[in-house]
C-alpha positions in Angstrom: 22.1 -12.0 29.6 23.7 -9.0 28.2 26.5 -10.4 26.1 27.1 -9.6 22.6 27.1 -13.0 20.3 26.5 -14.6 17.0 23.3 -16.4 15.8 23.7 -19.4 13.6 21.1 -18.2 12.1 22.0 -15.1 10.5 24.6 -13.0 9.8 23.6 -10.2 12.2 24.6 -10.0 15.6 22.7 -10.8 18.0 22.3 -8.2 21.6 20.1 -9.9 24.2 18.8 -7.2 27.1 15.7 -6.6 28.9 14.2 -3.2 29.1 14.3 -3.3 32.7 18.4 -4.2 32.8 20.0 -2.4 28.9 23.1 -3.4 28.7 24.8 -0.2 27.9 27.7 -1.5 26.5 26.6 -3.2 24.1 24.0 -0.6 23.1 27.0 2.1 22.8 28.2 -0.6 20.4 25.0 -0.5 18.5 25.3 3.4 18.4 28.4 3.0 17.1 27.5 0.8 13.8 24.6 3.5 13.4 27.5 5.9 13.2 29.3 4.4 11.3 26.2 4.1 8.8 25.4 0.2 9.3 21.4 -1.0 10.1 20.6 -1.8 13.6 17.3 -3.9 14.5 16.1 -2.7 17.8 12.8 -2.9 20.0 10.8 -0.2 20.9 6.9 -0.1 22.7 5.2 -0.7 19.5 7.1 -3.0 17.2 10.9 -3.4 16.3 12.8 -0.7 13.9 15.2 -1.3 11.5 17.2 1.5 12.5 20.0 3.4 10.4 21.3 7.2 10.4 19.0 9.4 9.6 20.9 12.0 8.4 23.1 10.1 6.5 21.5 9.4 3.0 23.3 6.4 2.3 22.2 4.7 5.8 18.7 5.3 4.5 19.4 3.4 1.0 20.8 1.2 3.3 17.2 0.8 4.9 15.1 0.5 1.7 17.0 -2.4 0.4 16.9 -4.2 3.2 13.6 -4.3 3.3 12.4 -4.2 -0.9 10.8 -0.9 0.5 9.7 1.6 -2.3 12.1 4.8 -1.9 8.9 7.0 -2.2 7.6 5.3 1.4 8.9 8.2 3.9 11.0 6.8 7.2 10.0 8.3 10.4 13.0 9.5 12.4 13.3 8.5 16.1 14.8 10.8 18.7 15.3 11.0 22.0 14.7 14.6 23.6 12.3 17.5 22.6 15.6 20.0 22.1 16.4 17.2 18.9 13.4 18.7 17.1 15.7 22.1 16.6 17.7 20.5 14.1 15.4 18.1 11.8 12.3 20.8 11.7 11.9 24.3 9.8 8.7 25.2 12.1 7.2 22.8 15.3 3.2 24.2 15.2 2.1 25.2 19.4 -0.7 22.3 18.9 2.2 20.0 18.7 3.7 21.2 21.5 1.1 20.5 23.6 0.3 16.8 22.3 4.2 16.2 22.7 4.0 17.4 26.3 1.1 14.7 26.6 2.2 12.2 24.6 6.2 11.7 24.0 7.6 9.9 24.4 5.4 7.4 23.6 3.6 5.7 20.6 3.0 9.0 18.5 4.3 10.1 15.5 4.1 13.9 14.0 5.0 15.1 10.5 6.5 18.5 10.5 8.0 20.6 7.6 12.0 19.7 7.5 15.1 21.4 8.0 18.1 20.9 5.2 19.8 18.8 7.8 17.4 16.3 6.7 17.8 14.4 3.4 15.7 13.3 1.0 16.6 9.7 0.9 15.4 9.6 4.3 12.0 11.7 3.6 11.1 9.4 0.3 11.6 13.1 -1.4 9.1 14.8 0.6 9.2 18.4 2.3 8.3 16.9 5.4 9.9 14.9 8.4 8.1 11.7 10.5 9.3 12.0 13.9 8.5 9.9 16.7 10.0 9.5 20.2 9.9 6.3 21.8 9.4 5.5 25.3 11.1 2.4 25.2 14.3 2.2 27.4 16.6 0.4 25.5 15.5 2.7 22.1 16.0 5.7 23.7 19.2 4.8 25.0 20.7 3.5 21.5 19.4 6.8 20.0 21.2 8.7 22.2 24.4 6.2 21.1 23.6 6.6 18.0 23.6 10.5 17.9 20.1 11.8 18.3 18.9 11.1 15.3 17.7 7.3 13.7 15.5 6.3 10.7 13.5 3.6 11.7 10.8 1.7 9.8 9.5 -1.6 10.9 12.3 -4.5 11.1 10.2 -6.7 8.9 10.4 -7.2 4.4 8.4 -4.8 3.1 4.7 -5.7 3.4 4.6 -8.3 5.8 3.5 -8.7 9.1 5.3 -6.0 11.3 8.2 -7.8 13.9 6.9 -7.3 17.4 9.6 -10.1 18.8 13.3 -10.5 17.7 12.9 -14.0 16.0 10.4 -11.8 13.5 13.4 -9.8 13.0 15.3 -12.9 12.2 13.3 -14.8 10.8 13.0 -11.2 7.7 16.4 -9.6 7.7 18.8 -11.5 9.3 20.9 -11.7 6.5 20.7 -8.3 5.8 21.4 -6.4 9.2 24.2 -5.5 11.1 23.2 -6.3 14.4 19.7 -6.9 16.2 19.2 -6.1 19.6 17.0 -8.9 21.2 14.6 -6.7 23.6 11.9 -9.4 23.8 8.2 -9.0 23.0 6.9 -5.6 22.8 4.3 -3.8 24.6 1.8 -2.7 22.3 2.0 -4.4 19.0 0.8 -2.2 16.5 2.6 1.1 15.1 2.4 4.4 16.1 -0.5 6.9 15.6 1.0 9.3 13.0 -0.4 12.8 12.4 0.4 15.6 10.2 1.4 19.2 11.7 1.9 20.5 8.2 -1.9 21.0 7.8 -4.5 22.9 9.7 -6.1 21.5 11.3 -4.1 18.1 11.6 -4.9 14.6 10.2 -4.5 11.7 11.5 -2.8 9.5 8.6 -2.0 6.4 10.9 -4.0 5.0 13.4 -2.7 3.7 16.3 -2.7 3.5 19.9 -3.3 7.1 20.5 -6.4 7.8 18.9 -8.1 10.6 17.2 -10.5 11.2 20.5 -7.3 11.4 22.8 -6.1 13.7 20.5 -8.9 15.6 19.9 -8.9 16.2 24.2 -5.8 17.3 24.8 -5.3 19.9 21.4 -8.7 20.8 20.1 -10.1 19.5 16.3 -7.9 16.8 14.8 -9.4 15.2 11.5 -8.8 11.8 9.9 -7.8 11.2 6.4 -10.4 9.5 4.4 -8.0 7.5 2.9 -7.2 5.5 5.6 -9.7 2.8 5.5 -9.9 3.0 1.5 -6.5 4.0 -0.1 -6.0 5.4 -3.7 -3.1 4.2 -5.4 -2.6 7.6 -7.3 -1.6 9.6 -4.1 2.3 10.0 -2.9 2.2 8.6 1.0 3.0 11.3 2.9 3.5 8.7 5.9 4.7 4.6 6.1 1.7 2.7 5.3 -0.5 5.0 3.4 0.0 3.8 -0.1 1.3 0.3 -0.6 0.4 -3.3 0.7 1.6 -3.9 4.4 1.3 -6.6 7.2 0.0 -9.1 4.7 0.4 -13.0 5.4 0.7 -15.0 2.4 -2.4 -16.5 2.1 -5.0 -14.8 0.8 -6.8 -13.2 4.0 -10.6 -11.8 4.3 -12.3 -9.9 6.9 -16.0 -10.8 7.8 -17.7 -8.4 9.5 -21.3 -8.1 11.3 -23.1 -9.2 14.5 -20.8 -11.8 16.1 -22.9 -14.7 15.5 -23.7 -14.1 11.8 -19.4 -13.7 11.4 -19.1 -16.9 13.2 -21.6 -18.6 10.7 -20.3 -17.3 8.1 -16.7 -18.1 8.3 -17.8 -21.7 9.4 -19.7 -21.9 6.1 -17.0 -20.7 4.3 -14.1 -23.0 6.2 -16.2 -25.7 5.1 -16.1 -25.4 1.5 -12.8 -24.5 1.4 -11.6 -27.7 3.6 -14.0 -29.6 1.5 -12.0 -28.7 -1.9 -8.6 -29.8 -0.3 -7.2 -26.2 1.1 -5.9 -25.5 4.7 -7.9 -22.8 6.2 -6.7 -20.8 8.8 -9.4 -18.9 11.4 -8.8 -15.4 13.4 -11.1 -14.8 16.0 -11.7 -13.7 19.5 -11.4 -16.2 23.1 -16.0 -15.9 23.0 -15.9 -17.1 19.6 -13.2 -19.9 19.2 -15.4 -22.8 20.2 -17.6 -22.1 17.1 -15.4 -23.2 14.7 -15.5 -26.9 14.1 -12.8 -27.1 10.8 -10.0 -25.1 10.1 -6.3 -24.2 12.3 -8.1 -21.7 14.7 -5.7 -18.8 16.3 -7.5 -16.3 18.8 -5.9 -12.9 19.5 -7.7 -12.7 23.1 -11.1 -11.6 25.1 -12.6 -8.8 23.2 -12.3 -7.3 26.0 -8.8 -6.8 26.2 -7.6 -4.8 23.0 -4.5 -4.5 24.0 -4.1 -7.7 23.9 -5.7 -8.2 20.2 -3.3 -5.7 19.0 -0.4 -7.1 20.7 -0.7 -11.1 18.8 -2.2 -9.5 15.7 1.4 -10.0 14.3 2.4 -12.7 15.6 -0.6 -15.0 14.2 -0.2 -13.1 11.1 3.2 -15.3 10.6 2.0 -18.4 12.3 -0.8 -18.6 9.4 2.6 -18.2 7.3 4.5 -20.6 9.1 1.3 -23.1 9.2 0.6 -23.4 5.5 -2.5 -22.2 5.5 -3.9 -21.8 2.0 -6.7 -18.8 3.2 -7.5 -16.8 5.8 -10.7 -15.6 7.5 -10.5 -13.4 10.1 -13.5 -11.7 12.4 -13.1 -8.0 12.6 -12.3 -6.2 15.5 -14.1 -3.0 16.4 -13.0 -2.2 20.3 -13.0 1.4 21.4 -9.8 2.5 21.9 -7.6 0.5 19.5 -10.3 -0.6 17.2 -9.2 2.1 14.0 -6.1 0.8 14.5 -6.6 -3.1 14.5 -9.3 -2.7 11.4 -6.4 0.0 9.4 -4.1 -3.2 9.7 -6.3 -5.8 8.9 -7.8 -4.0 6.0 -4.3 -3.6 4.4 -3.3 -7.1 5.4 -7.0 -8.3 3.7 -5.8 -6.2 0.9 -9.1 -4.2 1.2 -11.3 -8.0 0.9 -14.0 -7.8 3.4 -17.5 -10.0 3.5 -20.2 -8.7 5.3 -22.0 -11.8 7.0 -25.0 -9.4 7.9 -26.1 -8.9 4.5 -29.0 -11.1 2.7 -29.0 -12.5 -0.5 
C-alpha cells in the first residue's frame, strides 16, 4: 500500500491509499501534476473527481475533453479551507455562512458570484462559481498539494453512471488521465447537494445528501427549482447536471412507480414480454422485493430501510447492467426520507425522464 505504480490497464498512474493511512508523498506528487496543469482522478465522500486547476483555463479544457462534457456544463471548484473563498468569490451571502459552519466540509455545494481570479472556462461562461469542500481526507489533502483551488466534476464520460470506485475511473478515463488515486469505495455514493447563494432566497438546483429540510433548519427558507425533476432543454445549467443526460446506463432504463406490490407486478409483467421476444432484461429493486421477480438478471441496491445504502450501489449496478448486456432496464423507484430527492433526481435522468406508473388503470 501506498506506492506509486503503473496499471496495465491504462495509461494513468495508478496511487493506491486508504483514507485512514494518505500517503502524503504521493499525494504531493498528485498536487504537483495539478500544478503543472495535468488531470488527476481522486476520491472524495460522494464519488470520485476528475480534478484539474481551477484557475488555470487550459486545465479546465483539459477537463471537458476528457470527459465529451459540453463546455457550457459549469465545474464546481473544490477547496480546502473557508479563508479559500476570499479569492474565487466577489460576495459570500451570511446565510451561507451559517450552512458552511454546519455543513463543510462535507457533501454540499454553494454557487456564489465569482471573482476575476476565476475563469470562464472553468465556470462554462457563467458569472457564478460552484464551490464545494470535501471532507474526504485524502481530497482535502491533494487540494491543499495542489494549491487550494481544483475543478472537479465526476471522474466518469460524460453522462454515464458517476465513478464511486477507482476501477469506474478506469474503466472511463484511463486513457485520458494523468494519474488516479485509488481511495477505494466511497462513502455516500451520490453527488453533492448544490444550492445557489446568488438568489434570494436560495435554490436548491442538486439534490443530494443534504436535503432541502436540513437546510431549511439550520438557515431559514431554501426553495427548490422546479426543474429538477422535469428539465427544459432551453435553459443554460447554472450547476453540473441540470441540463443534459447524466448517469445513464446503456440500455434503455424505466422507472415504475406505485404501491410496492403493484411495481413488483408490473415490472414482472413487463420482464416477461421482453424475455419472451429474445431481450435480456435487467431488474432494480429493493432486498423485500427481490424474490418477486421470477425472469430477468435481478440487482438490489439494499433494505429500503437503509438509504444510504441504495444511494451508495446506485452506481455501481448502473455499470453492471452495462457490463451484463442487458438489453432494458426496469427499475422500482425509491422514495426514502432523507435521500429520496436525490436517488429519484438520478434515476429520472438516468431513465431519461421514462417512468410507468403501475398504480394507474386502464
Amino acid at each position: 500500500m501506498g506506492q506509486t505504480k503503473p496499471d496495465v490497464q491504462c495509461r494513468a498512474r495508478i496511487m493506491q491509499m486508504t483514507e485512514a493511512e494518505p500517503d502524503e508523498a504521493a499525494l504531493q506528487e498528485a498536487g504537483r501534476i495539478l500544478q503543472e496543469g495535468g488531470l488527476v482522478a481522486f476520491p472524495t465522500e460522494t464519488v470520485y473527481g476528475l480534478g484539474g486547476n481551477a484557475l488555470d483555463p487550459e486545465a479546465s479544457r483539459k477537463i471537458y475533453a476528457a470527459k465529451g462534457r459540453p463546455s457550457d456544463n459549469p465545474l464546481i471548484v473544490h477547496i480546502a479551507s473557508l479563508d479559500a473563498l476570499e479569492q474565487i468569490t466577489e460576495e459570500i451571502p451570511a446565510a451561507a455562512m451559517q450552512l458552511a459552519a454546519k455543513y463543510w466540509p462535507g457533501p454540499l455545494t454553494m454557487i456564489f458570484r465569482k471573482s476575476a481570479a476565476v475563469p470562464a472556462e472553468t465556470t462554462g461562461g457563467l458569472d457564478s462559481v460552484a464551490v464545494r469542500f470535501p471532507s474526504n481526507r485524502i481530497a482535502s489533502m491533494l487540494i491543499r498539494y495542489a494549491g487550494g483551488y481544483v475543478s472537479a466534476p465526476s471522474a466518469n464520460t460524460s453522462g454515464r453512471p458517476s465513478p464511486t470506485t477507482a476501477a469506474h475511473v478506469i474503466e472511463d478515463l484511463g486513457d485520458a488521465v494523468d494519474c488516479i488515486i485509488d481511495g477505494g469505495p466511497v462513502d455516500i455514493g451520490l453527488e453533492s447537494t448544490i444550492v445557489d447563494f446568488t438568489v434570494e432566497p436560495p435554490v436548491i438546483l442538486r439534490p443530494g445528501y443534504i436535503n432541502q429540510e436540513m437546510m431549511t433548519e439550520a438557515i431559514g427558507t431554501v426553495e427548490m427549482d422546479p426543474g429538477i425533476q422535469s428539465e427544459t432543454e432551453v435553459v443554460r445549467p447554472k450547476a453540473p447536471g441540470m441540463k443534459y443526460r447524466h448517469y445513464a446506463p446503456k440500455a434503455e432504463l424505466t422507472i415504475v412507480s406505485g404501491t410496492p406490490e403493484n411495481a413488483a407486478a408490473k415490472i414482472a409483467e413487463l420482464a416477461h414480454d421482453e424475455t419472451a421476444a429474445g431481450r435480456k432484461v435487467g431488474i432494480i429493486c429493493s432486498d423485500e422485493s427481490a424474490g418477486m421477480y421470477p425472469e430477468g438478471i435481478v440487482w438490489s441496491l439494499g433494505a429500503r430501510s437503509e438509504e444510504t445504502q441504495i444511494a451508495a450501489h446506485l452506481y455501481g449496478i448502473l455499470r453492471e447492467c452495462d457490463s451484463a448486456g442487458v438489453d432494458v432496464i426496469y427499475s422500482e423507484a425509491f422514495r426514502t426520507p432523507q435521500l429520496g430527492d436525490a436517488i429519484m433526481n438520478r434515476l429520472v435522468k438516468a431513465a431519461g425522464h421514462r417512468i410507468i406508473d403501475a398504480d394507474e388503470k386502464g
